[in-house]
N, C-alpha and C positions, 0 to 999 in steps of 0.2 A: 222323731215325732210323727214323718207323714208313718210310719206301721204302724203306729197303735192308732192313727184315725184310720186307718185304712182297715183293724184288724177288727173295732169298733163299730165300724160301719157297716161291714162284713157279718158281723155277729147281729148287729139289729137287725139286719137283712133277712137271714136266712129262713126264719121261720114263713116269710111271706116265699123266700125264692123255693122252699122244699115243697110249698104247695102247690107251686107253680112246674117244678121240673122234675120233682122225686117223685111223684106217684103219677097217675099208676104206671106201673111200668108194662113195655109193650108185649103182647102175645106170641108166644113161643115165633109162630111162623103169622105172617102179615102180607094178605095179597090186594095187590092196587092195581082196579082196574079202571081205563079212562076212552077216550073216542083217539088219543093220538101220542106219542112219544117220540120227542126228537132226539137222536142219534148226532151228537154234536161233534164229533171226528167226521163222519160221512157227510153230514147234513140231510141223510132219510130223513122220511117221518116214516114211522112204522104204527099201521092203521091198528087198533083195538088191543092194544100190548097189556100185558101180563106184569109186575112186576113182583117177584117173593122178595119178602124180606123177614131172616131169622135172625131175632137180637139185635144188632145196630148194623147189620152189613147186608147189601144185596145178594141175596142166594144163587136167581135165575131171573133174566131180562128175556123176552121173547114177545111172540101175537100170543094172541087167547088160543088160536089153534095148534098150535107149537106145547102150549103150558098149561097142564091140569094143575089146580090149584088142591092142594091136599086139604082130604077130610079138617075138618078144627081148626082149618085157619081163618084168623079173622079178614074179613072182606071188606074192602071200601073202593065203592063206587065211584070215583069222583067227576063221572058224566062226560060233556061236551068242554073239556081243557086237552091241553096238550103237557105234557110231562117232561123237565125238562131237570138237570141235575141244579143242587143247590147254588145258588150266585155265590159269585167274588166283589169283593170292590178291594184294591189295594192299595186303597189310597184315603183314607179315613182320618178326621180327627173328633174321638168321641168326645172330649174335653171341649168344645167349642159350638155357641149355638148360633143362630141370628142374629145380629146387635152389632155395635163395636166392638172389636176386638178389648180395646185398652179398658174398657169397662169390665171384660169377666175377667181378662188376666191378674187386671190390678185391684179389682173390687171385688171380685167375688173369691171367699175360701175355697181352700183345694177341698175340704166337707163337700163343698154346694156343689161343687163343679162335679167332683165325684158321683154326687148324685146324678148331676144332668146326665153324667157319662152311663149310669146304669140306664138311666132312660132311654137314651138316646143308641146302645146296645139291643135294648128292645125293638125300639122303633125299626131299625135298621134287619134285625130275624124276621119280624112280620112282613116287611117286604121284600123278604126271599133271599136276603143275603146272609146265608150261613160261614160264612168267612171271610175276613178281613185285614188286610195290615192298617194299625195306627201309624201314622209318622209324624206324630209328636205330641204332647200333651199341651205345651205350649205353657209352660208357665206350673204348671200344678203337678211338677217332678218326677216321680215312678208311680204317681196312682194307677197309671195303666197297668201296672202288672199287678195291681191288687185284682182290680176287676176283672183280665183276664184269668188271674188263678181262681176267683169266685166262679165263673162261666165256668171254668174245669171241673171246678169241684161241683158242679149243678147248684148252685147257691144261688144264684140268680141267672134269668134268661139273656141269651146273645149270643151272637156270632163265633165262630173258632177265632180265636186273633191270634196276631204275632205281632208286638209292640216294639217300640223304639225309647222308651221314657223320654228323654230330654231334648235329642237332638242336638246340634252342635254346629257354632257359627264363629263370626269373629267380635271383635271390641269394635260398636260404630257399625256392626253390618245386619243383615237381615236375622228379625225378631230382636236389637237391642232397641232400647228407647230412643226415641225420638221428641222433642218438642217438648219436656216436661225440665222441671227445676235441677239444674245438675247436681244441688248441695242433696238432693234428696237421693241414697241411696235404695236402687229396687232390682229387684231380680229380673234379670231378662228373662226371655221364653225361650233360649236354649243357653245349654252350658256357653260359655265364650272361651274358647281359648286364644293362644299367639304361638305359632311355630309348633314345631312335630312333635316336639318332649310332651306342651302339653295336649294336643290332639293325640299323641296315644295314650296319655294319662287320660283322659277324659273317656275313652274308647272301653280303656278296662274298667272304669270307675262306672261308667252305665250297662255294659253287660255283667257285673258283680252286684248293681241293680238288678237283675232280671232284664235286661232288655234281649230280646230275640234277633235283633238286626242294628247295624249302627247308620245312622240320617245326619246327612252333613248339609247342610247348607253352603255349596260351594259358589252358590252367586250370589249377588244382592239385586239393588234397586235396576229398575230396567228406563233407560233414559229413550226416549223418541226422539230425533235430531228432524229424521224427515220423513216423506212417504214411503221409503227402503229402506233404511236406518235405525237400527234399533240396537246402542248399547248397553251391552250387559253386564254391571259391574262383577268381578272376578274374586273372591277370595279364598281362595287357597292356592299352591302352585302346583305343578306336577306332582314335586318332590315330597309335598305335604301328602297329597293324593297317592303317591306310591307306600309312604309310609302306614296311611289310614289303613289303605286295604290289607296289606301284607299283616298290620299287626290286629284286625278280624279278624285275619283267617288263621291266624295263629289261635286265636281262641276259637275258632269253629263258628265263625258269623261272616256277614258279608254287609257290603254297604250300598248304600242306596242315598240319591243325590235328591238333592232340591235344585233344578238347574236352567233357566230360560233360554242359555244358550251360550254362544260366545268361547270365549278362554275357558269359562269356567269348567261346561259343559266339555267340551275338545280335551283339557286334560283328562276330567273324569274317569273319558273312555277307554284314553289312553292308558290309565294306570288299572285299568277293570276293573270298575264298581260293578253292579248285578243290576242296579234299573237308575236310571231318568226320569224324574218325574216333574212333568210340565213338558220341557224343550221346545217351547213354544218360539225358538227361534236357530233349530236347529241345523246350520251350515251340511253340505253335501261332505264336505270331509268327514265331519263327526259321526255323522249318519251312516256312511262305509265303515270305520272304526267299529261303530257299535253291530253293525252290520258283521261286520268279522270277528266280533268277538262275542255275540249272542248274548249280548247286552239289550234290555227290555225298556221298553219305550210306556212309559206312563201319561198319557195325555190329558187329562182331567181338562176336560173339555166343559162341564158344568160350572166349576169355580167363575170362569171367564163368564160366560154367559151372565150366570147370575151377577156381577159384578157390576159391566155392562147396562143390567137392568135395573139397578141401584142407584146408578150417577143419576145426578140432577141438574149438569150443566152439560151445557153443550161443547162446552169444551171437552169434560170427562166421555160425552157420550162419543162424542168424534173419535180421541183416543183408543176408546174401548172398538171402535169397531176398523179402525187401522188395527190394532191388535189382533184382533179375528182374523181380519185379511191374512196377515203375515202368515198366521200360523197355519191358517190352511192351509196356505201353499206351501211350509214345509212337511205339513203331514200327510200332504198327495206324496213328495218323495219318498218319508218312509214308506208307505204303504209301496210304491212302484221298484222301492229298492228291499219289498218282502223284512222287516224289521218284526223282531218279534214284537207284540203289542199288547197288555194288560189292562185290563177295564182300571179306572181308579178316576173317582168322579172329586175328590177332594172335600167331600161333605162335612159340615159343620159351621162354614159359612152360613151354607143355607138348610133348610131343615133334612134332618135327619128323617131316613125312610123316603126318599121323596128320589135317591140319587139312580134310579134305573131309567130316569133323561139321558144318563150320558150314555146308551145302548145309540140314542135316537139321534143326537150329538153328534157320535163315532159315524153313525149311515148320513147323515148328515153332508160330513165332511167326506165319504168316498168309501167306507168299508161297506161290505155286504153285510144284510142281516146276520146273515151264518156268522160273517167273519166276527161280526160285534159279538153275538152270544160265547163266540170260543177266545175273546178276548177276555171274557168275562166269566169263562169256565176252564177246559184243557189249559188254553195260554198263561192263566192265571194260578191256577194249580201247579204248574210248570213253575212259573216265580217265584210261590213261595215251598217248595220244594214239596207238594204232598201229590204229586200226579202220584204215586201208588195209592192210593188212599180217597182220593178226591177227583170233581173236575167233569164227569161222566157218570152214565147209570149202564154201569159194567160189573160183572159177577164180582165177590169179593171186597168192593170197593166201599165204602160208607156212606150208609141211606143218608145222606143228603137230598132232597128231593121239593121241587117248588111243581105248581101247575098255575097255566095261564087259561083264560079263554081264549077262542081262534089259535091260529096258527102264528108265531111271530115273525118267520121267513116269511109272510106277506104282509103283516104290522107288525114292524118292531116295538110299535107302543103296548101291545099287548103285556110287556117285561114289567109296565109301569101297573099294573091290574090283578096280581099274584094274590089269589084265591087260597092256594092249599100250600101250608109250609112242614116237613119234615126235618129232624136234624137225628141223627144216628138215631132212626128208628122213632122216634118219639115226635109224634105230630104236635104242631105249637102251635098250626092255625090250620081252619078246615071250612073254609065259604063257598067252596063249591058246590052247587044243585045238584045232587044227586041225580043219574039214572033219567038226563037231559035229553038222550042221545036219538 
């Protein structure tokens, strides 16, 4: 049933998305010139740069003095910004907006949600994020691989994705209901299994959905005992965790944790998943394990925040800001014990298009500007395996391409203000004052 609403939707769609993506298509060769480009492996900036670009790939990157731009190529000026390659967030749920959670999972159709999800793919291109992973739909099944094969097929505008469909937890643990009539049976917001037969049943059964990667939910509820103290319930065990991953990689995917910390977290590492995402209460052991085994640390540093600023007791707001505490202090370690790091703001909570806070977030808490932008480009492209492809504005690579005003190695809020957006060549938004300089 969800593909023919999915196929439906898809088909009402298209004649507004071909307007939007299929025409026109870009000029043989395309030169983009600006006042600055950052080199985000070095961290140059490289004053008055050149960039060609023929058909969807960067041809030559250089200065203006270095690069004649050939006879009939189209020009664009984009002034006083700085040039920088297209964003990552890998940490996305486009099925989810502002609100209560229990209110769109359980009241709103997988149609509607679907919809928001196109929208909210949009919102998220316009402010410069050309790539993304989902990690979970939360309720509304495999519609993420509708909408990401639409974004493939140019059917509608959004981000590259790499989705998860469903995700995967236990009976009683995070995303199963809470607080509502037992006699009333309802769908959690991930599949639930018990034991490894069916976590690997489950595993096969959402990448033969289309899913791109497999999201476990290996912890639950986070208790606060005391001012140190924070446990984290545990659900799955090594053994379940060796099984997960081994039987991914058997089908050519890998997994990726929901994990605050704790047991859950420490086996994780142990059994080598591919990223962490939260570990907002990540022990020095786990942190050396992931450490040695170039396992990626997702911190989604805005969900908290926004959360935080949500509460209306003093109680919750206490909480929320012992919670900050903690976590900063475990993500001075990673950062001091060199952990790789991936931008992923966990947007959907709060609005869509709004998540290039967590650049300010990351500097915030102890990364350098640089280091936040290559969390959020090279490091993240690394993640989701397209560093040949993505990540940087290097010859061959795919014109991905955002520009900012000023420099954002001196403001990193600069990320939050993206003026020009490119995706394989095809400009999608373009608010820079021309010929400022």
């Amino acid at each position: 049933m969800k593909r023919i609403i999915g196929v439906l939707f898809i088909l009402s769609m298209a004649p507004m998305g071909f307007a939007q993506t299929g025409s026109p298509k870009p000029a043989t060769m395309q030169a983009i010139r600006c006042a600055r480009l950052l080199d985000v492996r070095s961290g140059a900036i490289v004053e008055n740069p050149v960039v060609l670009i023929e058909a969807d790939k960067i041809a030559r990157v250089g200065s203006a003095k270095e690069i004649k731009i050939p006879a009939g190529a189209t020009i664009m000026d984009l002034g006083n910004v700085t040039l920088l390659p297209g964003l990552f967030d890998t940490h996305v749920h486009l099925f989810l907006h502002p609100g209560p959670q229990d209110t769109q999972t359980l009241r709103e159709s997988i149609a509607r949600r679907t919809i928001m999800a196109v929208k909210n793919a949009e919102a998220d291109l316009m402010a410069g994020f050309t790539s993304e992973r989902d990690l979970g739909t939360e309720g509304a099944e495999a519609a993420d691989v509708d909408v990401r094969n639409a974004i493939n097929a140019g059917e509608i505008p959004g981000p590259r994705l790499q989705v998860s469909t469903q995700a995967i937890s236990v009976e009683g643990g995070h995303e199963d209901y809470f607080g509502y009539n037992p006699a009333v049976r309802m769908i959690p917001n991930a599949q639930m299994v018990e034991g490894i037969d069916e976590l690997k049943k489950a595993i096969r059964f959402q990448i033969k959905e289309g899913a791109d990667f497999v999201k476990i939910y290996v912890t639950g509820p986070e208790q606060v005992r005391s001012l140190t103290d924070v446990y984290v319930v545990p659900q799955f065990t090594l053994d379940e965790m060796k099984a997960a991953v081994a039987e991914a990689a058997r089908l050519g995917k890998k997994v990726a944790v929901h994990a605050g910390g704790g047991l859950g977290a420490e086996v994780s590492a142990e059994a080598g998943v591919y990223s962490i995402e939260h570990g907002y209460y990540l022990d020095e052991p786990t942190l050396l394990l992931m450490k040695q085994k170039g396992i990626f640390l997702v911190p989604t540093f805005t969900v908290t925040e926004w959360n935080i600023g949500q509460s209306t007791t003093p109680a919750g707001q206490a909480r929320g800001r012992l919670v900050e505490q903690l976590r900063h202090q475990h993500f001075e370690k990673a950062l001091a014990l060199g952990l790789k790091i991936a931008m992923g703001s966990d947007v959907g909570p709060f609005p869509h298009g709004t998540q290039a806070e967590e650049f300010s977030w990351m500097v915030k808490y102890g990364m350098t500007p640089l280091a936040s932008i290559q969390a959020g480009t090279i490091n993240a492209a690394e993640l989701m395996g397209w560093s040949d492809r993505l990540g940087s504005i290097e010859e061959g690579k795919l014109a991905d391409l955002v520009a900012v005003p000023g420099n954002p190695l001196q403001d990193i809020n600069a990320l939050k203000q993206v003026e020009f957006v490119m995706k394989g060549g095809k400009v999608v938004k373009n608010n820079a004052p021309p010929n400022d300089r």
